[in-house]
Backbone as JSON Lines, residues from 0, in Angstrom:
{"i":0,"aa":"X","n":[0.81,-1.19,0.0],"ca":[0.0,0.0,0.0],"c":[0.86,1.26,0.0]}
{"i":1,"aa":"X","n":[1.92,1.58,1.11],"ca":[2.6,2.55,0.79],"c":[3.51,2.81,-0.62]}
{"i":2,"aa":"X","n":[3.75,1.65,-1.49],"ca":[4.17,2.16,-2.5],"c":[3.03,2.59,-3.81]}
{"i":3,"aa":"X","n":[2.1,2.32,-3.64],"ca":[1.33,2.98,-4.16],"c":[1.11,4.21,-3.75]}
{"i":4,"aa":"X","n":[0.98,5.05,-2.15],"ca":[1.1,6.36,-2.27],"c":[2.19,7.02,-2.45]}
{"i":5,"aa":"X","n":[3.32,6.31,-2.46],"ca":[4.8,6.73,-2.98],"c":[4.84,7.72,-4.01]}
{"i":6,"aa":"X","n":[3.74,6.57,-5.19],"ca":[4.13,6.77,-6.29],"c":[2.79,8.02,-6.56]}
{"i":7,"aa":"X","n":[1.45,7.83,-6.09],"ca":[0.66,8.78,-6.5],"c":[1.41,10.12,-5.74]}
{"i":8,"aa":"X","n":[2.0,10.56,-4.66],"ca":[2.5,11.16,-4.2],"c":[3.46,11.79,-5.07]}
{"i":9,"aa":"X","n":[4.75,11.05,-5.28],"ca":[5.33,11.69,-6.34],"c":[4.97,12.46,-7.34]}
{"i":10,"aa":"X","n":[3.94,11.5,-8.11],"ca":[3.27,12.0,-9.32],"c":[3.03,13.28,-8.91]}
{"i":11,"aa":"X","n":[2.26,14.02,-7.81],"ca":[1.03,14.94,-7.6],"c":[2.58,15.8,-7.01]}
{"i":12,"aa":"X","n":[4.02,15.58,-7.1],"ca":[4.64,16.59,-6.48],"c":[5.56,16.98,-7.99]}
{"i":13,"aa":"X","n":[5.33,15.65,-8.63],"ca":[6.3,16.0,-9.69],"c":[5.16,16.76,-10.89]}
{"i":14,"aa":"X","n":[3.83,16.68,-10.98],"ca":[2.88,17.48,-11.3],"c":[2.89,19.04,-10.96]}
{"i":15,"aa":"X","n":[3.0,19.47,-9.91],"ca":[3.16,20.58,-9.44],"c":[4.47,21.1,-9.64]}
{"i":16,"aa":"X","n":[6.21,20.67,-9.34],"ca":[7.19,20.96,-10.04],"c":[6.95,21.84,-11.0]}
{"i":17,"aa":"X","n":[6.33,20.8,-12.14],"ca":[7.1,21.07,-13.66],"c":[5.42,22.02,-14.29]}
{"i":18,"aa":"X","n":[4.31,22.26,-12.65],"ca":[3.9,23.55,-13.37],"c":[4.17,24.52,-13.01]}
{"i":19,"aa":"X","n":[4.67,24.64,-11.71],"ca":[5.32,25.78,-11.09],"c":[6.28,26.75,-11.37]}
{"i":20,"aa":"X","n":[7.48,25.46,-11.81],"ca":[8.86,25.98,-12.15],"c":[9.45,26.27,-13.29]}
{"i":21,"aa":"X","n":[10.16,27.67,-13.39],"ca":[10.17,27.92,-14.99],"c":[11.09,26.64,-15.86]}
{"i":22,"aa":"X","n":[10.63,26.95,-17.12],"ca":[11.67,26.13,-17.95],"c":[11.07,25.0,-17.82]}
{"i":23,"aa":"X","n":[9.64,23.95,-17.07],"ca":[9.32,22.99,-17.02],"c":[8.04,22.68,-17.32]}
{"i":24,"aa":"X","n":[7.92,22.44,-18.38],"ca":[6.16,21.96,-18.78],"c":[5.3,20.31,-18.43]}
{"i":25,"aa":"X","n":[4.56,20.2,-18.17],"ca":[4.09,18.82,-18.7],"c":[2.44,19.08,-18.54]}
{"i":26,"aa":"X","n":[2.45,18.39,-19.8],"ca":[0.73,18.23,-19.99],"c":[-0.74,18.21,-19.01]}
{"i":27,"aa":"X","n":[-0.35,17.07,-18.28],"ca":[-1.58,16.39,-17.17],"c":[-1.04,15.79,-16.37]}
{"i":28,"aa":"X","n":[-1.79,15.55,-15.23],"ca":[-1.06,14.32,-14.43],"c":[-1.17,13.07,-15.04]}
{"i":29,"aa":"X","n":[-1.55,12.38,-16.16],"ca":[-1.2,10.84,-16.86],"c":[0.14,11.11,-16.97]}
{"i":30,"aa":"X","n":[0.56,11.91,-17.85],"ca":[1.99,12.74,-18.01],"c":[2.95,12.49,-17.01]}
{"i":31,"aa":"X","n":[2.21,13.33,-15.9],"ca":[3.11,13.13,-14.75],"c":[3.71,11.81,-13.7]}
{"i":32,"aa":"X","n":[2.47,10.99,-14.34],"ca":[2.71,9.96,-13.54],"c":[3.33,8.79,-14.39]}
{"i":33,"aa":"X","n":[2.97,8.92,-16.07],"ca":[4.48,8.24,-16.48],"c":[5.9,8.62,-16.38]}
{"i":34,"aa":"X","n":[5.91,10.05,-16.21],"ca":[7.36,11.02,-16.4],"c":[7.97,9.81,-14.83]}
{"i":35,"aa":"X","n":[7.27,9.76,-14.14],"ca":[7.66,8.73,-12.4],"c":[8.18,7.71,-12.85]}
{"i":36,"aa":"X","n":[7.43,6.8,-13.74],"ca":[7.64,5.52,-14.13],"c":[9.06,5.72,-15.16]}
{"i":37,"aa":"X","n":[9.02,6.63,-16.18],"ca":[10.54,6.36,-16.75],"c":[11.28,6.94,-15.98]}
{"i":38,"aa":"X","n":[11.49,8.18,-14.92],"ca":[12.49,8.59,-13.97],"c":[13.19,7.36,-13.42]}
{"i":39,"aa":"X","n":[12.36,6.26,-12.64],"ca":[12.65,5.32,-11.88],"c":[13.5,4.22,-13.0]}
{"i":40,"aa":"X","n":[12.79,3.91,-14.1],"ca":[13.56,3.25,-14.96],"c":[14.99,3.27,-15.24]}
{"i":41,"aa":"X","n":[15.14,5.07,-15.66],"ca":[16.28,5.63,-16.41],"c":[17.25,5.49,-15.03]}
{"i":42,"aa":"X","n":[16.78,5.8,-13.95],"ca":[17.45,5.76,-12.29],"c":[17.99,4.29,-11.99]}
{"i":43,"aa":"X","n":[17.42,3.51,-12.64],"ca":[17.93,1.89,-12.29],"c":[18.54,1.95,-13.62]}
{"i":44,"aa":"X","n":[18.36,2.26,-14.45],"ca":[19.4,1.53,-15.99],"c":[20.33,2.41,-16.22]}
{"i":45,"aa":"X","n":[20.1,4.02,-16.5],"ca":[20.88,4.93,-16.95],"c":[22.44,5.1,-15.8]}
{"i":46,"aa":"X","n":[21.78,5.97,-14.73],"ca":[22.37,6.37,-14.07],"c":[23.23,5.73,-13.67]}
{"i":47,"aa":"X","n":[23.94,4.22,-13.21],"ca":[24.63,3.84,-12.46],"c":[25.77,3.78,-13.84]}
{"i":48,"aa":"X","n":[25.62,3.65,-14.67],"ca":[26.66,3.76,-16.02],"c":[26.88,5.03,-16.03]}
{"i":49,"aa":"X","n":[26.16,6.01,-15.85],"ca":[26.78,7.18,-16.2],"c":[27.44,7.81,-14.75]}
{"i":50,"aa":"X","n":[27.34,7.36,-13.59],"ca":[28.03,7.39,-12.47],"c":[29.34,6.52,-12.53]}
{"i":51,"aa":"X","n":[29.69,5.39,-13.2],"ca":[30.61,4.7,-13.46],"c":[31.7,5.67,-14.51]}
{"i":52,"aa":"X","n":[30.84,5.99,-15.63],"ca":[31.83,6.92,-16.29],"c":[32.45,8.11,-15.38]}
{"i":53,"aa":"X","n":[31.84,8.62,-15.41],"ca":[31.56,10.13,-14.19],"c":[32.62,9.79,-12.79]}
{"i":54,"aa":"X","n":[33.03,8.68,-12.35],"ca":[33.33,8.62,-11.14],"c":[34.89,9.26,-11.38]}
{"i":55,"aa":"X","n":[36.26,9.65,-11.9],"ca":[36.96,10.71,-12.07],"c":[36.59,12.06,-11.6]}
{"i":56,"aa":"X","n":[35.33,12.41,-12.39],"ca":[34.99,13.83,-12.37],"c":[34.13,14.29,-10.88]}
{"i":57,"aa":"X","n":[33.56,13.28,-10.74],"ca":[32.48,13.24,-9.43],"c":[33.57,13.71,-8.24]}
{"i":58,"aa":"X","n":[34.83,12.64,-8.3],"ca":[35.75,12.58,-7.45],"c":[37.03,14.02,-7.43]}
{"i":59,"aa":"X","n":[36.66,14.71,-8.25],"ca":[37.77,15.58,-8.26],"c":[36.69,17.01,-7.94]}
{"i":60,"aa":"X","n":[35.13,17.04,-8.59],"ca":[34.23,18.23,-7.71],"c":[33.73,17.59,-6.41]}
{"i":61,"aa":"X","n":[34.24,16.57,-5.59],"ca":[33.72,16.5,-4.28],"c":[32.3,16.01,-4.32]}
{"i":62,"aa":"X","n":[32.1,15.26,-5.19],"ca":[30.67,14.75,-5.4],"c":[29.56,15.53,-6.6]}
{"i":63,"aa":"X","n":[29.86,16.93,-6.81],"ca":[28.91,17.9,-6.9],"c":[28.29,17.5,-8.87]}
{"i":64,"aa":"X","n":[29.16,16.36,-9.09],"ca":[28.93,15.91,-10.6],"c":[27.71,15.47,-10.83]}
{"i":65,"aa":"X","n":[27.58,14.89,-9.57],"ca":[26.31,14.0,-9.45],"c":[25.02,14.77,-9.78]}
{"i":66,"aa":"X","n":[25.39,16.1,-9.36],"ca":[24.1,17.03,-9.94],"c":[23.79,17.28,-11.45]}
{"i":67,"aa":"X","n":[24.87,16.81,-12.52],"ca":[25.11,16.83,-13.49],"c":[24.21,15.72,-14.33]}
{"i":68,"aa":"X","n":[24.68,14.45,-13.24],"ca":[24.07,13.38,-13.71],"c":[22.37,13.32,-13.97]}
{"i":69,"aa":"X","n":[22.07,14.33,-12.57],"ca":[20.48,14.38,-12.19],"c":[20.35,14.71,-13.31]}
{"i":70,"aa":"X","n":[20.5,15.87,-13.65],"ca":[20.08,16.95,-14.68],"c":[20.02,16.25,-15.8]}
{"i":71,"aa":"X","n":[21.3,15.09,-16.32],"ca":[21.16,14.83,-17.41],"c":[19.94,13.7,-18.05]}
{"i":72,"aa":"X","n":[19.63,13.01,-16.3],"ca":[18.64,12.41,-16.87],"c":[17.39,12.73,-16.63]}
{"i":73,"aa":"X","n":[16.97,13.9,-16.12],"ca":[16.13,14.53,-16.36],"c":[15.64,14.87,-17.34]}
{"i":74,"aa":"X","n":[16.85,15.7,-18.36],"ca":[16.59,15.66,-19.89],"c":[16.26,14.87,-20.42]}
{"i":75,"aa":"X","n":[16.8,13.17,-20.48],"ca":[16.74,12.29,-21.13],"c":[15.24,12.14,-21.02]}
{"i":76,"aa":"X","n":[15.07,12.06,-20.2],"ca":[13.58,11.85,-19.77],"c":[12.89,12.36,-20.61]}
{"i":77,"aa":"X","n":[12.91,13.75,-20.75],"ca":[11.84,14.33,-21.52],"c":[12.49,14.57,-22.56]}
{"i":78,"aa":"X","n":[13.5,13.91,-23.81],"ca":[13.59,13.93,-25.05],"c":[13.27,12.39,-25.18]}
{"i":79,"aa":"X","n":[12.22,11.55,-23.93],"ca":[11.96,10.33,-24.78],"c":[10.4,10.78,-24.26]}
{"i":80,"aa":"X","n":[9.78,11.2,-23.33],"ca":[8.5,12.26,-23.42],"c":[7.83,13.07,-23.98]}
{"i":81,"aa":"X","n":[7.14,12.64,-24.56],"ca":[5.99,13.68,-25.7],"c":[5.58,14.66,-24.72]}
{"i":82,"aa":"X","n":[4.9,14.3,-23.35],"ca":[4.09,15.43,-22.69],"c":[5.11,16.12,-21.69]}
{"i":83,"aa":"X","n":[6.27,15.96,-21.69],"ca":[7.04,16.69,-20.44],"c":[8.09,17.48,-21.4]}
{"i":84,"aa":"X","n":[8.15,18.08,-21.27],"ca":[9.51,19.56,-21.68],"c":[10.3,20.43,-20.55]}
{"i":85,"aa":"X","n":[11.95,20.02,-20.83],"ca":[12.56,20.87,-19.98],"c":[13.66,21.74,-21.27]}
{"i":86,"aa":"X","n":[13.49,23.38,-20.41],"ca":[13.94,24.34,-21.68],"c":[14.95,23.86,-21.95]}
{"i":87,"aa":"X","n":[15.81,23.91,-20.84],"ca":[17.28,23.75,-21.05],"c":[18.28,23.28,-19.9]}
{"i":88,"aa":"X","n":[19.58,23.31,-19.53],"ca":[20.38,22.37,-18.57],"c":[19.83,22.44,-17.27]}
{"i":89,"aa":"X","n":[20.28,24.37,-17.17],"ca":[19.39,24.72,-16.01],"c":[18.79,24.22,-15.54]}
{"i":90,"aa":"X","n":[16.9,24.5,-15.73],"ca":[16.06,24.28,-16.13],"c":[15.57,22.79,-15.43]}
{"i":91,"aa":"X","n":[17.0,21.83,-15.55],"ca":[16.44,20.79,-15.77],"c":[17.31,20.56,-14.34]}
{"i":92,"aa":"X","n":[18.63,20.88,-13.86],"ca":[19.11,20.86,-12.83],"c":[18.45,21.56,-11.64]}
{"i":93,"aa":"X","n":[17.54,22.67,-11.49],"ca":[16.58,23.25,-10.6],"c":[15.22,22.22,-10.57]}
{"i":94,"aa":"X","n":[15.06,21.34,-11.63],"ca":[13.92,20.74,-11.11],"c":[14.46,19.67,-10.69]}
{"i":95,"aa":"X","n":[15.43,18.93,-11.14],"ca":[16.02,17.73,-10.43],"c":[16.42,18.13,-8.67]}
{"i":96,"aa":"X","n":[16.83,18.62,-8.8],"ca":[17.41,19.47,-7.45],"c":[15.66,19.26,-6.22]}
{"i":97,"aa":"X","n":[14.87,20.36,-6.68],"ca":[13.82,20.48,-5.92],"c":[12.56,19.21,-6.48]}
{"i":98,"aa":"X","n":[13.62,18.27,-7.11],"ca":[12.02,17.0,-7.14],"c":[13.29,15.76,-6.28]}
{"i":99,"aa":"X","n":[14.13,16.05,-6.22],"ca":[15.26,15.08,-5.19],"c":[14.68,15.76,-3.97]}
{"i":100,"aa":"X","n":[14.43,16.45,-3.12],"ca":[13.96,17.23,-2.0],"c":[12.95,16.92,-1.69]}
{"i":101,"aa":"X","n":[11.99,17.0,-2.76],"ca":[10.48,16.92,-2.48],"c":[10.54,15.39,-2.32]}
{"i":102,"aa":"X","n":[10.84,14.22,-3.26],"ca":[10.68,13.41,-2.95],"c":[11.0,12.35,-1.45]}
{"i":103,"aa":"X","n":[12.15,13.13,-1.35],"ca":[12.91,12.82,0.43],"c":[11.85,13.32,1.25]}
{"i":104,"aa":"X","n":[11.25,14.19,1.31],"ca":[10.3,14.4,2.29],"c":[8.93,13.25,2.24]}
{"i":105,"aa":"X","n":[8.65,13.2,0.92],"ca":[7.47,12.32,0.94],"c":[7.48,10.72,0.99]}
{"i":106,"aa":"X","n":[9.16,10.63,0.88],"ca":[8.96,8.87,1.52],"c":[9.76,8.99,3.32]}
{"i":107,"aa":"X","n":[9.81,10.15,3.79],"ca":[10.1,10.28,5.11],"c":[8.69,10.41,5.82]}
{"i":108,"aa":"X","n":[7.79,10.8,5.53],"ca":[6.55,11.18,5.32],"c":[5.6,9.95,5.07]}
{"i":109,"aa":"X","n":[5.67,9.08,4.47],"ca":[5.22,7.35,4.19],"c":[5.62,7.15,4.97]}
{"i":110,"aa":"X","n":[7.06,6.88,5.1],"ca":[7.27,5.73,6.08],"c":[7.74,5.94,7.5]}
């Protein structure tokens, strides 16, 4: 049961995000609540390869690459998303940033 409000939770924070915040569009919450389902995907497949490449660079900014990583698959995200649009790097590092936040609160908050 709690991962089901995990995930409607998310949805309804990552819904609000990307209408709130500049540089971030998405359609509806259906939108929003697949944009969850490939985040989590790209987070188990993408990311740990591109943290493997990255681990030099990660290691010489003190970790702070990793924000790089967010960002980048944030983008990815929405150049394989019809209903989600992020303008640009920025854009996409301010919503990664404040949907990593939001989401820490709401599974501190579940569980």
């Amino acid at each position: 049961m709690s991962f089901i409000l995990k995930f409607i939770l998310s949805a309804v924070v990552t819904y609000l995000l990307a209408t709130f915040l500049p540089g971030a569009y998405i359609r509806g919450f259906t939108d929003a609540m697949i944009l969850v389902v490939v985040l989590a995907i790209l987070n188990a497949v993408v990311k740990p390869i591109l943290q493997i490449i990255g681990l030099p660079i990660t290691i010489l900014t003190l970790g702070l690459f990793l924000f790089v990583i967010n960002a980048l698959i944030i983008m990815l995200a929405s150049y394989l998303m019809a209903g989600f649009e992020i303008d640009g790097f920025f854009s996409a590092l301010l919503f990664s940033i404040v949907l990593s936040l939001a989401t820490s609160v709401v599974d501190l908050v579940v569980d």
